[in-house]
C-alpha positions as CSV (number, residue, x, y, z in Angstrom):
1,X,155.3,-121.2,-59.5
2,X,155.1,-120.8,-55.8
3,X,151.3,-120.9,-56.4
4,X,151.1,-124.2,-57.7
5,X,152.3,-126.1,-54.8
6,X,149.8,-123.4,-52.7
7,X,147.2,-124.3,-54.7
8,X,147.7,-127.9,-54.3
9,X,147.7,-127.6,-50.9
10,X,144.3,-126.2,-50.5
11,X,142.6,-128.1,-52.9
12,X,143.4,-130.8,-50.9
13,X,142.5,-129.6,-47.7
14,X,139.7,-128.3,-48.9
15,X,138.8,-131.8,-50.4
16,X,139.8,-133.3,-46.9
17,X,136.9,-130.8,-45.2
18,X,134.5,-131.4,-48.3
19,X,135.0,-135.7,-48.2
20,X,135.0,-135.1,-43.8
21,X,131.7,-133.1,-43.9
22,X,130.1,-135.2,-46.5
23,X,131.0,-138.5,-44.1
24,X,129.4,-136.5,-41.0
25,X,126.2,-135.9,-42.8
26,X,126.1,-138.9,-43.9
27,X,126.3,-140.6,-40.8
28,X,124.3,-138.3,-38.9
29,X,121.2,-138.9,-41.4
30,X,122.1,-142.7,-41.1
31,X,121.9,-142.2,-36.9
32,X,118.9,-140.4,-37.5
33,X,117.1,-143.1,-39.7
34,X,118.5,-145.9,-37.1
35,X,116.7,-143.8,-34.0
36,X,113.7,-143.1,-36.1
37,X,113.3,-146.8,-36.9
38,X,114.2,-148.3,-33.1
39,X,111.5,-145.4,-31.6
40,X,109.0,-146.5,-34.3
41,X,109.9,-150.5,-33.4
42,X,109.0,-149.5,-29.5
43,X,106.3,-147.4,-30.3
44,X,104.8,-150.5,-32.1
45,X,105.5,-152.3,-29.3
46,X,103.9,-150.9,-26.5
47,X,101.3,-150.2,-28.8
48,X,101.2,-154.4,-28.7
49,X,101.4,-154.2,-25.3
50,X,98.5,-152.3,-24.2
51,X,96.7,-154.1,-26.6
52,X,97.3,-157.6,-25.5
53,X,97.1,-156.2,-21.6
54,X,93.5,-154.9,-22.4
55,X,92.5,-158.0,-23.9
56,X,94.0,-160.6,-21.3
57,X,92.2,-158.3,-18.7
58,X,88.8,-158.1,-20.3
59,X,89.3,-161.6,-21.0
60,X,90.1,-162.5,-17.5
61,X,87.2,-160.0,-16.3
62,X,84.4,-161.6,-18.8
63,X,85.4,-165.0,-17.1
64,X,85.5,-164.4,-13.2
65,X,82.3,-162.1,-14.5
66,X,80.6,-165.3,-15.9
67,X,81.6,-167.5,-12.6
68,X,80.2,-165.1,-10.2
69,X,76.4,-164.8,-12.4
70,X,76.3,-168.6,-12.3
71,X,77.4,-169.4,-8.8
72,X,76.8,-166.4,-7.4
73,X,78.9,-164.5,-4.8
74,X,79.6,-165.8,-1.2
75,X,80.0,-162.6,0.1
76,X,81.4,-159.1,-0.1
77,X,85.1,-160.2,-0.4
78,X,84.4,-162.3,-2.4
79,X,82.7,-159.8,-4.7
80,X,86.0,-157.8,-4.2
81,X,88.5,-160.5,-4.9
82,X,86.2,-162.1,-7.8
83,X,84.4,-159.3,-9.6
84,X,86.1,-155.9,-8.2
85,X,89.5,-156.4,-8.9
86,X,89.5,-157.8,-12.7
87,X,86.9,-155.2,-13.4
88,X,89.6,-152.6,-11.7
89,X,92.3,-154.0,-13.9
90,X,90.1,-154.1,-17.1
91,X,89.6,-149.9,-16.7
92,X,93.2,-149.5,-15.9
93,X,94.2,-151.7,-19.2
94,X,91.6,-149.5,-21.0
95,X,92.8,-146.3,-19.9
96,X,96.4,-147.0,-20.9
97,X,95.6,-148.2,-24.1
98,X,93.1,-145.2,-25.0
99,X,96.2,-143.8,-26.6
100,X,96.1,-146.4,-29.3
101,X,92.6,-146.2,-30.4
102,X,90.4,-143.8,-32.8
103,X,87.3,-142.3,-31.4
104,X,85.1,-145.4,-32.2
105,X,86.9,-147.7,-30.5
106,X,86.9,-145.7,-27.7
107,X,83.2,-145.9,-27.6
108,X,83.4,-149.4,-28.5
109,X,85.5,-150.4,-25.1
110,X,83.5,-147.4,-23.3
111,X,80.4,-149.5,-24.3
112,X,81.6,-152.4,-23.0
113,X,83.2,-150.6,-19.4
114,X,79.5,-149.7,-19.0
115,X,78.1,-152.9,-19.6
116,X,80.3,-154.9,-17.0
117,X,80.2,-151.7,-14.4
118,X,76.8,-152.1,-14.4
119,X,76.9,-155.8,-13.9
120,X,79.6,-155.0,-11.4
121,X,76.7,-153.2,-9.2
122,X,74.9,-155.7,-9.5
123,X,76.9,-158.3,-8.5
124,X,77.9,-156.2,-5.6
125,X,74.3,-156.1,-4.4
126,X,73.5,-159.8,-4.7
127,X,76.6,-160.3,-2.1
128,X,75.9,-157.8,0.5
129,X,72.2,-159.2,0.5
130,X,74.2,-162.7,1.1
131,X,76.9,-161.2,3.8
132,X,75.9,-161.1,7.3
133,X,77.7,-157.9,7.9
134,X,74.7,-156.0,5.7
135,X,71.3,-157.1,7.2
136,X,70.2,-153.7,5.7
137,X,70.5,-154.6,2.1
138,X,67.8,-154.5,-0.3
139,X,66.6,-157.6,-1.7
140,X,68.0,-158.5,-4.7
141,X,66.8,-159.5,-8.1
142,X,68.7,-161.8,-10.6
143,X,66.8,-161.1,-14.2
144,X,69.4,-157.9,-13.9
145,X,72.4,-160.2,-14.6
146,X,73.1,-161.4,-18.3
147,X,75.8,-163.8,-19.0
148,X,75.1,-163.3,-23.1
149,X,75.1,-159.4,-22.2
150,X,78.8,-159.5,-21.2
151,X,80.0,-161.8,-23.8
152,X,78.4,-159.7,-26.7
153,X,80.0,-156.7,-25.0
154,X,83.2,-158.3,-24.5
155,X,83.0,-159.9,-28.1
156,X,82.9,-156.5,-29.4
157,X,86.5,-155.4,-27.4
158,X,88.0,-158.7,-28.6
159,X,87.0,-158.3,-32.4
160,X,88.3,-154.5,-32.5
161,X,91.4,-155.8,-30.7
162,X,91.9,-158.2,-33.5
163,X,91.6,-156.4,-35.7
164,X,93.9,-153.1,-34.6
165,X,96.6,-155.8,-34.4
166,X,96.1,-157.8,-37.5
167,X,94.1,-155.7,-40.1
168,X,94.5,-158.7,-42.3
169,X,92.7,-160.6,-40.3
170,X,89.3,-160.7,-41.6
171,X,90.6,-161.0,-45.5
């Protein structure tokens, strides 16, 4: 008889520890499934991010890009504050955002880095032939500028963008 009451005893604390570790796994796996979901949320997020950053960037480069081939550049600093500087930002939004894209759109936004770099030089050349501080400079030729060339580039960044962020998009 004195085992009955024993045995009652240690079926229920053993059903205490059983119903106590079931609860902890249960909501460790539901912690788990809330982190899993909040790192997945940021990683989509800064996957946005980048994104958008490259595209406002290219976007803002293409533009001061187009300004400069149709009123031309007044002089170095202004080739540095109008050309140099959204061109820098553009490669820095590209490299952080590398991270996010397959191999062809790497090459697509590579493309397109090479296109405007090499408008870029150019650009740079037309002003130090117009700044009095470089009497040196070659003279400079303007067929090597193409406002379409940029935009077709661009266009191509812009499209891939669109589409990385709404594969829906051209359904």
């Amino acid at each position: 008889m004195a085992q009955s009451p024993l045995i009652a005893v240690a079926g229920t604390v053993a059903g205490t520890v059983l119903g106590a570790g079931i609860q902890y796994w249960s909501a460790r796996k539901s912690a788990e499934e809330a982190s899993e979901r909040v790192f997945e949320e940021r990683a989509a997020d800064a996957k946005f991010e980048r994104l958008e950053k490259l595209h406002d960037s290219l976007d803002d480069c293409r533009r001061q890009f187009r300004e400069v081939i149709f009123q031309g550049p007044n002089d170095v600093e202004d080739y540095y504050t109008r050309v140099r500087e959204p061109y820098d930002e553009f490669r820095e939004a590209s490299n952080k955002a590398r991270m996010y894209l397959d191999s062809e759109q790497r090459k697509t936004v590579e493309s397109t880095i090479e296109t405007f770099n090499e408008h870029r030089t150019e650009l740079k050349f037309w002003a130090m032939q117009l700044d009095d501080d470089y009497p040196d400079s070659q003279k400079w030729q303007m067929e090597d500028l193409s406002r379409e060339e940029i935009d077709e580039s661009a266009d191509a960044v812009f499209d891939m963008i669109r589409l990385e962020l709404d594969p829906d998009a051209d359904k």
